[in-house]
C-alpha positions in Angstrom: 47.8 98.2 4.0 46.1 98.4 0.6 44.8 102.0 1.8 48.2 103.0 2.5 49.9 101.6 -0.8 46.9 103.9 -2.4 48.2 107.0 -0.7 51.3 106.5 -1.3 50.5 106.2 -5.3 48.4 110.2 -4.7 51.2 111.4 -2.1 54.3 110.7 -4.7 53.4 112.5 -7.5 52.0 115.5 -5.3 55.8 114.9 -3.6 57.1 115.6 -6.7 55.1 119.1 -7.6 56.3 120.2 -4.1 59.4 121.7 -5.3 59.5 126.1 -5.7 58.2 126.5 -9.0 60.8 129.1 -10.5 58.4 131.8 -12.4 56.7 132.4 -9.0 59.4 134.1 -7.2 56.7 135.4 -4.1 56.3 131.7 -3.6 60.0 131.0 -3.5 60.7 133.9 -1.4 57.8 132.9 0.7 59.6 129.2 1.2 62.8 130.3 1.2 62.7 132.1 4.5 64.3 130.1 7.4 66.2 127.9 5.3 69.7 127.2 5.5 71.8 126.6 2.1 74.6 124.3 2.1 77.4 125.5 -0.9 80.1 123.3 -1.9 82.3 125.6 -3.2 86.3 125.7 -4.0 87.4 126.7 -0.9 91.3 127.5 -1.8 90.7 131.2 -2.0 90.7 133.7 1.4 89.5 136.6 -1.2 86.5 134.1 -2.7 86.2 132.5 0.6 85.4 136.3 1.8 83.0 136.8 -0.8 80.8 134.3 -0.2 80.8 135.3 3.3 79.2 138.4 2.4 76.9 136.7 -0.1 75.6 135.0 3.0 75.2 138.4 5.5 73.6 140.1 2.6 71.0 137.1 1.8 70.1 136.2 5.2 69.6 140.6 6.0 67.1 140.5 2.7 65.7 137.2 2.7 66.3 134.8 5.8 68.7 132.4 4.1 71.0 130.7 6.0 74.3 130.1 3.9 76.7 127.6 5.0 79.9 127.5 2.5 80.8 123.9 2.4 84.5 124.3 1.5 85.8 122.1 -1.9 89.2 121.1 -3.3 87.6 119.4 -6.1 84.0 119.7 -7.7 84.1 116.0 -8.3 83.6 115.2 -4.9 80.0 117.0 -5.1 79.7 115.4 -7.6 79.9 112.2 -6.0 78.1 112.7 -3.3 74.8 113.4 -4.9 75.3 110.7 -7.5 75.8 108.7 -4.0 72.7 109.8 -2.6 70.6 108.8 -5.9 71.6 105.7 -5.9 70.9 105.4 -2.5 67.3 106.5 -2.9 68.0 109.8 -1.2 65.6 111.8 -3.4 65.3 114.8 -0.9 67.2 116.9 1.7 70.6 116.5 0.3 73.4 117.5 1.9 74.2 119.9 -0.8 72.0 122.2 -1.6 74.2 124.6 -4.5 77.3 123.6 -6.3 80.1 125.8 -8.1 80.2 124.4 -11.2 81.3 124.0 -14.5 82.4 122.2 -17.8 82.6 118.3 -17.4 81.2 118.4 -13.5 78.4 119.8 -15.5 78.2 117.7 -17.7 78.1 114.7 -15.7 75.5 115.7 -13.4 73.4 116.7 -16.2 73.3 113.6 -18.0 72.9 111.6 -15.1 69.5 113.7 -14.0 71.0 115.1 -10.8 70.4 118.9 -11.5 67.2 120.5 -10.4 65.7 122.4 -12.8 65.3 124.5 -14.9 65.5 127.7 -13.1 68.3 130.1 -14.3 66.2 131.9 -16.4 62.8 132.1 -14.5 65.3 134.2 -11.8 64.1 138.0 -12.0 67.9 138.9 -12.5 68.2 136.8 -15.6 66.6 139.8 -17.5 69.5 141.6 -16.9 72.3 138.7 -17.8 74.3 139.6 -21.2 73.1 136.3 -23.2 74.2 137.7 -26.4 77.9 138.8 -25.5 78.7 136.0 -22.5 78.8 132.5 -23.1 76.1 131.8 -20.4 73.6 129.7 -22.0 76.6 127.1 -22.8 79.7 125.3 -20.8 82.1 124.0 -22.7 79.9 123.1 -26.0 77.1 121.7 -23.2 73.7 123.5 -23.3 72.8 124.9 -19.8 69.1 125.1 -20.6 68.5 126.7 -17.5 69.8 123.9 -14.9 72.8 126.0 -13.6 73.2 130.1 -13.2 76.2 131.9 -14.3 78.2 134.3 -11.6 81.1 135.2 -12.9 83.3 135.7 -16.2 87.1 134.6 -17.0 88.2 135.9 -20.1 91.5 135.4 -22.5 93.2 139.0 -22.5 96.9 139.8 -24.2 99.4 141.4 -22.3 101.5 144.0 -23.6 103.8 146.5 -22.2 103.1 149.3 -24.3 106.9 150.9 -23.7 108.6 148.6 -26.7 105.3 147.6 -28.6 102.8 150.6 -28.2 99.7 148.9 -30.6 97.2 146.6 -29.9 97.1 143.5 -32.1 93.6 142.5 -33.6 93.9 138.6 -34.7 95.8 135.9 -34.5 97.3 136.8 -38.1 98.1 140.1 -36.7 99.8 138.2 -33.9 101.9 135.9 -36.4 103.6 139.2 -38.7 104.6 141.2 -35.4 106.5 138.3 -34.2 108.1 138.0 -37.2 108.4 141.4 -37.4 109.9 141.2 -33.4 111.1 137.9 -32.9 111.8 136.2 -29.3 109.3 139.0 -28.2 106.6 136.8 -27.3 105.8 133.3 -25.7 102.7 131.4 -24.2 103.0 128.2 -21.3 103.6 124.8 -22.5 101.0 122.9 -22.5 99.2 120.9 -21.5 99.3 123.3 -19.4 96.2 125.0 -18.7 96.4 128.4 -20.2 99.3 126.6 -22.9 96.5 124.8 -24.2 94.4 127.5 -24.0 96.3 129.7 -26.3 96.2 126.6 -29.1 92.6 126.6 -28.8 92.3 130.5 -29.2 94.6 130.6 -32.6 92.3 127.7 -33.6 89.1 129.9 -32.5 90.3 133.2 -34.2 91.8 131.6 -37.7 89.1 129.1 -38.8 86.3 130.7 -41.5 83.9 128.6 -39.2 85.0 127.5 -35.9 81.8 126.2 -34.4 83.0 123.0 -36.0 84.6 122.7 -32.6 81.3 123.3 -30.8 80.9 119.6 -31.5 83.7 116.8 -30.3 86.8 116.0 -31.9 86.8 112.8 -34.0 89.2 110.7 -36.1 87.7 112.0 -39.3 87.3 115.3 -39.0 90.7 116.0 -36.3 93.3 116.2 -38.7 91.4 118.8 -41.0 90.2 121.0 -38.8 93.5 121.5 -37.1 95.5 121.7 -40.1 95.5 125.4 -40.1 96.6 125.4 -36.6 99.9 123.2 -37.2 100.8 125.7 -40.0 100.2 128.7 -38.0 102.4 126.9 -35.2 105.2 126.0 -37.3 105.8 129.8 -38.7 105.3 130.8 -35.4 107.5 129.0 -33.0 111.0 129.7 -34.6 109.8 133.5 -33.8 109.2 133.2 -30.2 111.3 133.6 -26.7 114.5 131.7 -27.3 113.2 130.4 -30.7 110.4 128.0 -29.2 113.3 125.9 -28.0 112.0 126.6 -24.4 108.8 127.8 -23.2 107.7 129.3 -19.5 106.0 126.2 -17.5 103.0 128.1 -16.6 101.1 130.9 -16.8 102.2 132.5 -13.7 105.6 132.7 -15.3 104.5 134.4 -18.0 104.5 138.2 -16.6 108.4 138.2 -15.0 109.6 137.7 -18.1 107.9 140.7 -19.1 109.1 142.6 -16.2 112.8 141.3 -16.7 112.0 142.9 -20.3 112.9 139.4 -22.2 109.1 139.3 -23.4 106.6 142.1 -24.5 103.3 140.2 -24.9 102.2 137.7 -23.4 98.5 136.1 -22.3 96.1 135.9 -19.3 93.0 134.0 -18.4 92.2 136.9 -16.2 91.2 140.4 -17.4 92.1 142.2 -13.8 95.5 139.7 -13.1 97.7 142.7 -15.1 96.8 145.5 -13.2 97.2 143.5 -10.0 100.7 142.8 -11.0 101.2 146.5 -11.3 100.0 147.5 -8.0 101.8 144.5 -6.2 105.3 145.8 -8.8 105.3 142.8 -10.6 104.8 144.4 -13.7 105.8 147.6 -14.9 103.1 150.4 -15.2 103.4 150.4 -19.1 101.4 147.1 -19.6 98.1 147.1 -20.8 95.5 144.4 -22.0 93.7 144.1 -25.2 91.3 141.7 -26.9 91.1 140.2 -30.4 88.4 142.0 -32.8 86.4 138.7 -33.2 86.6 138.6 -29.2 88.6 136.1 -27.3 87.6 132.5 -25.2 85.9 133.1 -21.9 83.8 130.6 -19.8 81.2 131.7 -17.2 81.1 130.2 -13.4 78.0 128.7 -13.0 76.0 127.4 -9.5 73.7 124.3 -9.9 71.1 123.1 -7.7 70.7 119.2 -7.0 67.5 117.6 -8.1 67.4 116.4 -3.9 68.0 119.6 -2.3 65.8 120.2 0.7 66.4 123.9 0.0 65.8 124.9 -3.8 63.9 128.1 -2.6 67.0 128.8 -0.6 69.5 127.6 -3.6 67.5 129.7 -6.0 67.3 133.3 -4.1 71.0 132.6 -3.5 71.7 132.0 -7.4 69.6 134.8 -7.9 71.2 137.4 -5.8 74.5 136.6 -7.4 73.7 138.0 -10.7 72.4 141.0 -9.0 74.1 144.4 -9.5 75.1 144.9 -5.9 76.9 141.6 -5.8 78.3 141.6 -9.6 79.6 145.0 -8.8 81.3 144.0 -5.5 83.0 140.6 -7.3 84.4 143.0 -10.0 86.1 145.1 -7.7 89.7 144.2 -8.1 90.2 144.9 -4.6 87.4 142.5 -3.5 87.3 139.4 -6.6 88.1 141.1 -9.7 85.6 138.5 -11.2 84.4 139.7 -15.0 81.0 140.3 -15.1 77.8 138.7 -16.4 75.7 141.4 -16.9 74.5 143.4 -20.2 75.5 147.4 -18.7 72.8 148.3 -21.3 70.1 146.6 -19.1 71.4 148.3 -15.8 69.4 151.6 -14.6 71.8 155.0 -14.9 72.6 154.5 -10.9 73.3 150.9 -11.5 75.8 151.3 -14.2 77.2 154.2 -12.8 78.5 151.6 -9.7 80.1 149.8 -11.9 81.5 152.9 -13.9 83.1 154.0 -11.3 85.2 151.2 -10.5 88.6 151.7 -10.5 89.5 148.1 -12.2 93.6 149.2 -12.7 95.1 150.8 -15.3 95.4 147.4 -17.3 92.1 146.2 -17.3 89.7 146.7 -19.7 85.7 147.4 -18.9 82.8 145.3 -19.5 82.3 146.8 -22.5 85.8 146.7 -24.0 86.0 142.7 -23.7 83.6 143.4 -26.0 82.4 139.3 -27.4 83.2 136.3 -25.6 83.9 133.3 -27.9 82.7 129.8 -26.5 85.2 127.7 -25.1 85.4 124.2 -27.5 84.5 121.0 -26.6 87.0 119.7 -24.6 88.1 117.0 -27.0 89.6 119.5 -28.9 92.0 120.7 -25.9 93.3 117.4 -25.0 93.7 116.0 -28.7 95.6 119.5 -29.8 97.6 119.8 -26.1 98.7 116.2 -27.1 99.4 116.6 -30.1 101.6 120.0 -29.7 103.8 117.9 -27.0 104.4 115.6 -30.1 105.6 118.7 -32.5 107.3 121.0 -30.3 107.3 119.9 -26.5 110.5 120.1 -24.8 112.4 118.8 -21.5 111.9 121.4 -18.9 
């Protein structure tokens, strides 16, 4: 018995050196072969659902990983589960190996050491990941240090339809004298509506001298301060928009018919291809186009996370890999595929690699990699519930 206790003492730590080390990617390739990958993904897409179909043909052609996609209508409930399975003392072969994640779910499972890790940037395609112009070494505020890999961009575009307002706008200010200039011509959701709230934290972003103040959270002493100059923006804004801010669309999604009905010509989008779908589907006339603030706009990155108990981080991590590969980041920023932003720098692409992506045909409304130009970091989320609750206080109406 004592004999055993000993071996036990020598096997554990050896246990815990057993996992892929990351910088040897030969090794993980090596392991990696005949396993299967369990993904708990959101599963409410048929066009996502699709992609990660192929994701799994093309990694077990290359690579010999089996990928199940374990369908999700909430992250949380990954979440959960591993959390479940630590406190259960299941310290290995989880039953999920690779989680769509991001902001709090992040969060959470990174304070509560449930992330394997780190890895992101050990993968080979890292090296060709835009880290200076895509928020993908933070989410929401939270360093990533390499414990989850980014997939896929969203990013805050404007829509305009170019037949009654023909210029771009280049800041927030810009924003504030052409709806003066052209009042009841523009509108956003009301929040706390997702991409309502949004908006408020993009005027905030774009008008303060300094806005990584909001990097950190919100707090009683410095709330009212910081968000001064948002109130005041809002208050010589709102008599200026659709129907004199006395009414505002309920979401996002309602946003681009009243641009088609012509009762609106700018509007906003948390998706830089959703325009041009609109035109192709006739939802939108074929005058709209997109544009981008000069400082950038807010965009947040899709990550996938490993759990520290997967019995298949070799697996999870060729997987992780091959999404920020040029064959599949080309293929998810085909409109007619994902229309997913990208992650990649098109500077570190090879000539043949870029031209793939070049020759894209993204819609006449969306703007290319290289026109999104900077990302701007999403805020901690403090900020967007204190400001969404706040607004409802100042301007919300009964819908």
């Amino acid at each position: 018995m004592k004999y055993l206790t000993i071996l036990a003492a020598l096997i554990s730590p050896m246990a815990a050196l057993a996992d892929p080390p990351p910088a040897d990617w030969d090794a993980v390739l090596a392991e990696a072969k005949g396993e299967t990958v369990y993904w708990n993904a959101w599963g409410g897409s048929t066009t996502t659902n699709d992609f990660l179909a192929w994701v799994g043909e093309r990694v077990s052609e290359d690579y010999g990983v089996t990928l199940e996609h374990v369908k999700l209508t909430d992250t949380a409930d990954a979440v959960t589960r591993v959390l479940s399975e630590k406190q259960a003392g299941q310290n290995d072969d989880s039953a999920i190996d690779m989680i769509w994640i991001n902001g709090a779910n992040f969060a959470a499972m990174k304070d509560a050491d449930l992330l394997f890790g780190p890895y992101a940037e050990q993968l080979p395609n890292w090296a060709l990941v835009d880290v200076e112009g895509k928020t993908v070494q933070t989410d929401f505020t939270v360093p990533v240090e390499g414990y989850e890999s980014p997939w896929a961009m969203a990013q805050v575009v404007f829509v305009q339809d170019t037949a009654d307002m023909p210029e771009r706008l280049g800041s927030m200010q810009a924003l504030q004298e052409w709806a003066q200039a052209n009042p009841g011509r523009f509108s956003y959701p009301q929040p706390p509506d997702f991409l309502g709230t949004t908006f408020l934290k993009q005027v905030l972003v774009d008008i303060l001298p300094d806005p990584s103040v909001l990097e950190a959270p919100a707090t009683d002493e410095n709330y009212d301060e910081v968000t001064a100059p948002l109130w005041a923006y809002l208050d010589a804004l709102t008599p200026n928009l659709w129907r004199e801010g006395k009414a505002y669309p309920a979401t996002g999604t309602a946003m681009f018919p009243l641009i088609a009905d012509d009762e609106v010509d700018l509007s906003i989008s948390f998706s830089p291809g959703a325009a041009s779908t609109a035109i192709a589907n006739f939802e939108l006339p074929e005058t709209v186009r997109t544009f981008v603030l000069d400082k950038g706009t807010i965009g947040n990155a899709s990550f996938v996370a490993i759990p520290y108990n997967s019995g298949s981080k070799a697996g999870a991590m060729v997987v992780a890999n091959f999404l920020m590969s040029p064959e599949a980041q080309a293929r998810a920023q085909d409109p007619a595929i994902l229309g997913y932003g990208t992650v990649l720098n098109m500077d570190a692409l090879s000539a043949e690699e870029r031209a793939v992506f070049d020759g894209l045909d993204l819609g006449v409304a969306t703007l290319t990699p290289a026109e999104l130009g900077t990302v701007q970091a999403e805020p901690h989320p403090s900020w967007a519930v204190r400001i969404a609750d706040d607004w409802v206080s100042r301007y919300g109406v009964a819908q």
